[in-house]
Structures are given as structure tokens and as C-alpha cells.
VMD Tcl script that builds the backbone (N, CA, C; Angstrom):
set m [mol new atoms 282]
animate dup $m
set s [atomselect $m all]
$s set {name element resname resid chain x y z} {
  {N N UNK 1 A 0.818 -1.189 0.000}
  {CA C UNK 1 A 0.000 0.000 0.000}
  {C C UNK 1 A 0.866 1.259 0.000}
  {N N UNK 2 A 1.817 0.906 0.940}
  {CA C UNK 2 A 2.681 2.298 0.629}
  {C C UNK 2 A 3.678 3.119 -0.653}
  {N N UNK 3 A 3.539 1.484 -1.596}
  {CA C UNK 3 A 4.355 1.799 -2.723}
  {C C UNK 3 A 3.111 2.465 -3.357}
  {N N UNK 4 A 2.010 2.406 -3.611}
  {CA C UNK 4 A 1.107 2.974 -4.362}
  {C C UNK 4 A 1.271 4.173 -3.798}
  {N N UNK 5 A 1.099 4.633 -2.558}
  {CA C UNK 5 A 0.893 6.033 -2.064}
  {C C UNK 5 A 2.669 7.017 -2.551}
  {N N UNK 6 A 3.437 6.048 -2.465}
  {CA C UNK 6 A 4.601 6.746 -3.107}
  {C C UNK 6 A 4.657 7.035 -4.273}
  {N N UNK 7 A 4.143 5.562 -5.177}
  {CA C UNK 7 A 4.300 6.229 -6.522}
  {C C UNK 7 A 2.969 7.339 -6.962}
  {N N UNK 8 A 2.011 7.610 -6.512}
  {CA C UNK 8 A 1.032 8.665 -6.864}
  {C C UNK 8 A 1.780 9.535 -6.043}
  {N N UNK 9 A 2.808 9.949 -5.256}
  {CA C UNK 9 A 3.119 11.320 -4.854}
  {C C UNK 9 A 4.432 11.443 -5.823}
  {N N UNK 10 A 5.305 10.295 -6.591}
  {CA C UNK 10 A 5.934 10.673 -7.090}
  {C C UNK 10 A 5.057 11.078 -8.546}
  {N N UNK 11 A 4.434 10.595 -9.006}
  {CA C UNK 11 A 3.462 10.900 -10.349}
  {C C UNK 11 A 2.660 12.462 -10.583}
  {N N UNK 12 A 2.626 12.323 -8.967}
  {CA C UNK 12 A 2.493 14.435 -8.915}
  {C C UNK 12 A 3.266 14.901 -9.347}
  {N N UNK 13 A 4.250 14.510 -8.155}
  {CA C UNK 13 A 5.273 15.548 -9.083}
  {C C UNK 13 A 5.574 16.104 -10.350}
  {N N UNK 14 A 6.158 14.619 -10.811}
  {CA C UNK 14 A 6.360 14.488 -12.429}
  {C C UNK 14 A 5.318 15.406 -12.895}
  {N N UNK 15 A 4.067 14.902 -13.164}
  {CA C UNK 15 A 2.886 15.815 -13.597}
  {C C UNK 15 A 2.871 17.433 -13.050}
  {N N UNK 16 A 3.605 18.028 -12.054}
  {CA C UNK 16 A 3.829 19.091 -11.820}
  {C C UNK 16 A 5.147 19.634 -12.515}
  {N N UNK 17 A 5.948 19.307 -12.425}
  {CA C UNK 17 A 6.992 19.341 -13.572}
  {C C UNK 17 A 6.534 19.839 -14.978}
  {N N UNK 18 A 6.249 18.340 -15.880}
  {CA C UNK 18 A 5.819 18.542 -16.699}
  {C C UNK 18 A 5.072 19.918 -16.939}
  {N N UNK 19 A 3.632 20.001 -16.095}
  {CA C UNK 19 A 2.583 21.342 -16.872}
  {C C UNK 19 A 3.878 22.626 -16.434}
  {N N UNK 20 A 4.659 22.657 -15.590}
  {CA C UNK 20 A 5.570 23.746 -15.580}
  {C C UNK 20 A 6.506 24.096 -16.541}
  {N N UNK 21 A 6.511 23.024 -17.103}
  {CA C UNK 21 A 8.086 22.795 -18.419}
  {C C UNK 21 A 7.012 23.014 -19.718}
  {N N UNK 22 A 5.518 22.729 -19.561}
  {CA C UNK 22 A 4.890 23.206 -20.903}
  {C C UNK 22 A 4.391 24.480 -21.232}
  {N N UNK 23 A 4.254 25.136 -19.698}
  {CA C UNK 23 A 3.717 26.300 -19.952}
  {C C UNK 23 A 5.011 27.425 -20.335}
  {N N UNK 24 A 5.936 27.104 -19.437}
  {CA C UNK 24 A 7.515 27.602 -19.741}
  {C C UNK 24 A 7.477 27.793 -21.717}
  {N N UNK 25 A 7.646 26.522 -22.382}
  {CA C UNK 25 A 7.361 26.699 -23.324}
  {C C UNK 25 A 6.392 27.010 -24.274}
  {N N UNK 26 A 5.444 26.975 -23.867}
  {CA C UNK 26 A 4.348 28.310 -24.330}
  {C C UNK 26 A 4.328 29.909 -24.222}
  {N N UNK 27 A 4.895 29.557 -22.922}
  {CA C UNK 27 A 5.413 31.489 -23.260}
  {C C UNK 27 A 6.798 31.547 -23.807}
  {N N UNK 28 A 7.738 30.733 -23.908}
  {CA C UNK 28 A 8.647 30.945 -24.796}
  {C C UNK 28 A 8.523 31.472 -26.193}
  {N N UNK 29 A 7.139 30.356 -26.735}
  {CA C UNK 29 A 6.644 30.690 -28.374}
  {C C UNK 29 A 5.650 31.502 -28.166}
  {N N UNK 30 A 5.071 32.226 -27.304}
  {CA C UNK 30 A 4.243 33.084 -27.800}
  {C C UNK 30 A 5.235 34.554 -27.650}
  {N N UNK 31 A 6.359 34.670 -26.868}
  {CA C UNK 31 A 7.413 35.720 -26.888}
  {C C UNK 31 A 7.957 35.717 -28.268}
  {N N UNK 32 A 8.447 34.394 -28.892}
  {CA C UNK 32 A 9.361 34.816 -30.168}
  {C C UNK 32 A 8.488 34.439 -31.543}
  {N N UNK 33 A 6.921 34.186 -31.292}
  {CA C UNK 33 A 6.368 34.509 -32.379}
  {C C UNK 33 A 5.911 36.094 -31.940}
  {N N UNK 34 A 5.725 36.745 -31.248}
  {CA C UNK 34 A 5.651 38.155 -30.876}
  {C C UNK 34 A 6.340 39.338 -31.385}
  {N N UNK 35 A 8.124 38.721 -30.999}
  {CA C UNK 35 A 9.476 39.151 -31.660}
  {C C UNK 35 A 9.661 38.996 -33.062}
  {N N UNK 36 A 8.844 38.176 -33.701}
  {CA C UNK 36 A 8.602 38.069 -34.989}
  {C C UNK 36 A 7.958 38.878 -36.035}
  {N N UNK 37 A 7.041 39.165 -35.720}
  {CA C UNK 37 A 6.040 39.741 -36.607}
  {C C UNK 37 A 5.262 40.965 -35.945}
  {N N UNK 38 A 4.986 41.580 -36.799}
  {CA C UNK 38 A 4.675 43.449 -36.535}
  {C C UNK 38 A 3.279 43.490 -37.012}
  {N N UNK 39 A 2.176 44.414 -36.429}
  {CA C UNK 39 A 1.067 44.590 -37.088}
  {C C UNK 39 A 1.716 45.903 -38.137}
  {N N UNK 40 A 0.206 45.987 -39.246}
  {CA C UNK 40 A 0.895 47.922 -40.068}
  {C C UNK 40 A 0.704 49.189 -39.072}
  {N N UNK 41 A 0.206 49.012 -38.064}
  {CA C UNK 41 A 0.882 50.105 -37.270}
  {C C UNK 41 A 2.045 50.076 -36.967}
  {N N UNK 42 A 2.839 49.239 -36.670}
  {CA C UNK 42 A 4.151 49.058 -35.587}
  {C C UNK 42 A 4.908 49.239 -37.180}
  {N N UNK 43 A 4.601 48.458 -38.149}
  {CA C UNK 43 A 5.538 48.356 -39.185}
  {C C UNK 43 A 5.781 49.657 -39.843}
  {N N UNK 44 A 4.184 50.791 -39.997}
  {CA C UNK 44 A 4.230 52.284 -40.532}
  {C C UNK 44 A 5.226 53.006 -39.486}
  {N N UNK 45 A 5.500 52.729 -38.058}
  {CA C UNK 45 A 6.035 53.680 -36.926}
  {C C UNK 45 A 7.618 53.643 -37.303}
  {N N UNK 46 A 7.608 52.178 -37.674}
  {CA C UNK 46 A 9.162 52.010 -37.478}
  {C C UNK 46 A 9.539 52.509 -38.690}
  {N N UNK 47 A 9.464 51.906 -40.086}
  {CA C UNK 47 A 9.496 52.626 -41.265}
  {C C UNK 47 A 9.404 54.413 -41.675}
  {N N UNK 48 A 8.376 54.639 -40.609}
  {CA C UNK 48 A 8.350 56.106 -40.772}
  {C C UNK 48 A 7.202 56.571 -42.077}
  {N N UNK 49 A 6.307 55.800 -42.318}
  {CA C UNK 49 A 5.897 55.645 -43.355}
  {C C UNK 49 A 4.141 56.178 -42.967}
  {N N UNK 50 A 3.814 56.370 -44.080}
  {CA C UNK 50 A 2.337 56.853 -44.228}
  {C C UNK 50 A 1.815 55.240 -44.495}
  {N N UNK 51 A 0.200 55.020 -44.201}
  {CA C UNK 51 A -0.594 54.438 -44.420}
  {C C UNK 51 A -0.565 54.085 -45.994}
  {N N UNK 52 A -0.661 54.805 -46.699}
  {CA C UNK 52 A -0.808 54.652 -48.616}
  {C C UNK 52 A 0.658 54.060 -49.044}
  {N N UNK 53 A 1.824 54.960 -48.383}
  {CA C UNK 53 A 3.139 53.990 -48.380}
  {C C UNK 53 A 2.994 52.501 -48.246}
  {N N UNK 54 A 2.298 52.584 -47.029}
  {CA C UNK 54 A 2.648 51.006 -46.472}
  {C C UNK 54 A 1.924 49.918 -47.580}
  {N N UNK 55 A 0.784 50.264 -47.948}
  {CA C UNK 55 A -0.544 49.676 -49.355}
  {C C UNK 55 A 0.592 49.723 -50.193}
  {N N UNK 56 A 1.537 50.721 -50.958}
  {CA C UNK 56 A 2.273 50.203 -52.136}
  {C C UNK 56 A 3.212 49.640 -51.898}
  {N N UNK 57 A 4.004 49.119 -50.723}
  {CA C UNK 57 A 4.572 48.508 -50.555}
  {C C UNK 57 A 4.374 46.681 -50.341}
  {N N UNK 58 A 2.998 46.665 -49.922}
  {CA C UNK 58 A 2.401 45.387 -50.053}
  {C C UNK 58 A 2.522 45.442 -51.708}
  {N N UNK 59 A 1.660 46.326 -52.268}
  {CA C UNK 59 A 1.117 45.838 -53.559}
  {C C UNK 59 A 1.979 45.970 -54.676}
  {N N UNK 60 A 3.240 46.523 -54.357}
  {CA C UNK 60 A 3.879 46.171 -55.540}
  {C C UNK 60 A 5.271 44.994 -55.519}
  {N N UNK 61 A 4.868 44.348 -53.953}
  {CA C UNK 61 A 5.493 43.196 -53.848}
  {C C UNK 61 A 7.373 43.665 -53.348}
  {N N UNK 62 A 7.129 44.453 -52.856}
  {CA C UNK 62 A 8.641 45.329 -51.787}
  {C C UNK 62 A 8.581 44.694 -50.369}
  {N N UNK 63 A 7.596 44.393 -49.544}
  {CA C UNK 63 A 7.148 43.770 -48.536}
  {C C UNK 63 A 6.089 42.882 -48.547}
  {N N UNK 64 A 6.668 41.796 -47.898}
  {CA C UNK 64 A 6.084 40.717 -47.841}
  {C C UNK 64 A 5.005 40.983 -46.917}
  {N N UNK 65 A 3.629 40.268 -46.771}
  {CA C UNK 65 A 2.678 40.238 -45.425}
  {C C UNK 65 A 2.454 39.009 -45.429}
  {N N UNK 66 A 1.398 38.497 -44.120}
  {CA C UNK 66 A 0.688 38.362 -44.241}
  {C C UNK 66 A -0.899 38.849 -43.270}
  {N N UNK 67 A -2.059 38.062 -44.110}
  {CA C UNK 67 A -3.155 38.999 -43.653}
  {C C UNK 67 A -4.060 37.606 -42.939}
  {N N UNK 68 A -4.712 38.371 -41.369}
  {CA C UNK 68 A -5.399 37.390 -40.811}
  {C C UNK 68 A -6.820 38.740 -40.589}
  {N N UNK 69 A -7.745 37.713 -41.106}
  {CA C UNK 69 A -9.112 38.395 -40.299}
  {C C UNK 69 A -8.678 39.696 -40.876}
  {N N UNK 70 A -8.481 40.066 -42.002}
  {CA C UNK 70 A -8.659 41.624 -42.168}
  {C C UNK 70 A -7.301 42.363 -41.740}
  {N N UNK 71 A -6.535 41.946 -41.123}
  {CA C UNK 71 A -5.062 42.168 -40.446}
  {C C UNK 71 A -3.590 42.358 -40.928}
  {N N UNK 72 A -2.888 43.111 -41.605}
  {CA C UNK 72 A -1.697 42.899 -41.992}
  {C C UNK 72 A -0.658 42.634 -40.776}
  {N N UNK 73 A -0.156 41.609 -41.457}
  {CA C UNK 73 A 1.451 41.985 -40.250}
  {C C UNK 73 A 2.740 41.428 -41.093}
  {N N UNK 74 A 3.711 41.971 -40.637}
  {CA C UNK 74 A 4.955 41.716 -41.199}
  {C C UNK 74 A 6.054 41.196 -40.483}
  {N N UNK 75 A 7.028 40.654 -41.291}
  {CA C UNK 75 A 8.370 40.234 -40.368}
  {C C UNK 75 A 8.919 40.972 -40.242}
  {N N UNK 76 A 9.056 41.575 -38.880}
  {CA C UNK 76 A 10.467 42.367 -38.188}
  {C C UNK 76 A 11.537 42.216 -39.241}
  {N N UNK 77 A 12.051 41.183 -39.749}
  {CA C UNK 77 A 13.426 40.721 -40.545}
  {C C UNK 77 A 13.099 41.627 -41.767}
  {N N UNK 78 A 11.653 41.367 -42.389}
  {CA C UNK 78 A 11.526 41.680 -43.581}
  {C C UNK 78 A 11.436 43.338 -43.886}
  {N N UNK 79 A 11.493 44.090 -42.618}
  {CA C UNK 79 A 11.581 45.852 -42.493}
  {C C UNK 79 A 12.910 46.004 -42.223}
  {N N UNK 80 A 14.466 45.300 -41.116}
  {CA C UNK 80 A 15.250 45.302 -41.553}
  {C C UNK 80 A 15.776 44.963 -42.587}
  {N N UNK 81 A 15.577 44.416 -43.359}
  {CA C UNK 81 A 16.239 44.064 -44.655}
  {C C UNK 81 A 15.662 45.192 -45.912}
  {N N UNK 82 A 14.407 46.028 -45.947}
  {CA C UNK 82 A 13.876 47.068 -46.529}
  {C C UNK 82 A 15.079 48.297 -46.503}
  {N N UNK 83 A 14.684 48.360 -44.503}
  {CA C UNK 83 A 15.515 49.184 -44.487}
  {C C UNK 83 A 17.080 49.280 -44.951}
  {N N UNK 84 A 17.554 47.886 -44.448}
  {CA C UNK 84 A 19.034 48.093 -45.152}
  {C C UNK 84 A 19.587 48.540 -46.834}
  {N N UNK 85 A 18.369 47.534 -47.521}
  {CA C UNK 85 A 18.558 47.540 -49.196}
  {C C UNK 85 A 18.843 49.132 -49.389}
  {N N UNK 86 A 18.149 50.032 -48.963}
  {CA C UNK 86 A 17.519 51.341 -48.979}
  {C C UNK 86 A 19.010 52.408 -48.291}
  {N N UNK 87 A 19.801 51.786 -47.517}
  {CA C UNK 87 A 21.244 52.295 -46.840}
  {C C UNK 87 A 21.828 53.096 -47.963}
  {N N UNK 88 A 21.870 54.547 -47.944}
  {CA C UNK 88 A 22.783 55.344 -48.898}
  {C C UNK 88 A 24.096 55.491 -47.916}
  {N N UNK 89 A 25.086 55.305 -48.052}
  {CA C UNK 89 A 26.306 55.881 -47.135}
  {C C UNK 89 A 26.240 57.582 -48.276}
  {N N UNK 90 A 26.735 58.178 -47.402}
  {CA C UNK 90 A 27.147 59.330 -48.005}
  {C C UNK 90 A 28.107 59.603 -48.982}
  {N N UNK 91 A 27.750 60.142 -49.958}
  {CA C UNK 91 A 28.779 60.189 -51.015}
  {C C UNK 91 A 28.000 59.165 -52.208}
  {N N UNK 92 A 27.404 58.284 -52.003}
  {CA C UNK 92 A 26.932 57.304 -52.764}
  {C C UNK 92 A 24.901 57.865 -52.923}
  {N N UNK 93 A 24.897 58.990 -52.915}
  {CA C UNK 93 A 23.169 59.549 -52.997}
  {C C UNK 93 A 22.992 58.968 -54.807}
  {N N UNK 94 A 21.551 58.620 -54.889}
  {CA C UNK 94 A 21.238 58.346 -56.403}
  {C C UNK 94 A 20.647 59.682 -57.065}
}
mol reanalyze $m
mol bondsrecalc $m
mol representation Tube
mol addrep $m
């Protein structure tokens, strides 16, 4: 009888463990899908960009999206890499 009562207090545990080590990793991925992707507000702020900017930049295929429920959002990566292409050093103006 007492091995049963041991192993259900060791099986807590474990089972306490575990939901701690899953939720750990649930907020892990909901932090670096977060760090990931920008709504078009955050993406117009950082860019510096107008609203009609941000539309020709979807639509003539310069930035990637995608759209949920009516929603644009973008990759963080994909506004650094805008921004970099776009890098004049001085001396080099078009």
C-alpha cells in the first residue's frame, strides 16, 4: 500500500513538472512569435511611413505580409532588410 501512495506522490510531481516545463514553453513561443512579426501600425512607426506607403509597398510586392481576419502583419526581418537595401552611405546619394 505504501508503494502505491509513493508512486502517486511521485506521479504528482512528475505531472507538476511537466505542466511547468509546458507552460515555460508556451510562453517561450508566444514571446518569439511576438518578436517576430509586426502589425501595419508598428511596421508604418518604425518605417516612418504613411498608411498609402505602407498599401504600395504590399502591392507592388517590396514587402512581404501576411493577412489574418482583415489584419496585416509583417516580419520584423523583412523591415530590416527594406531598411538596409535602402542604406545610402554618403557620397553614394542616387
Amino acid at each position: 500500500m505504501n508503494e502505491l501512495i509513493d508512486l502517486a506522490i511521485y506521479i504528482s510531481r512528475e505531472m507538476h513538472t511537466l505542466k511547468a516545463f509546458v507552460q515555460w514553453k508556451s510562453r517561450m513561443f508566444s514571446e518569439q512569435i511576438a518578436g517576430e512579426w509586426v502589425d501595419s501600425k508598428r511596421a508604418m512607426t518604425i518605417l516612418k511611413i504613411s498608411k498609402r506607403t505602407m498599401q504600395d509597398l504590399r502591392d507592388n510586392g517590396t514587402l512581404a505580409y501576411s493577412k489574418l481576419m482583415g489584419k496585416f502583419f509583417y516580419k520584423a526581418e523583412d523591415l530590416v532588410k527594406l531598411l538596409e537595401s535602402n542604406y545610402l552611405k554618403k557620397g553614394n546619394s542616387h
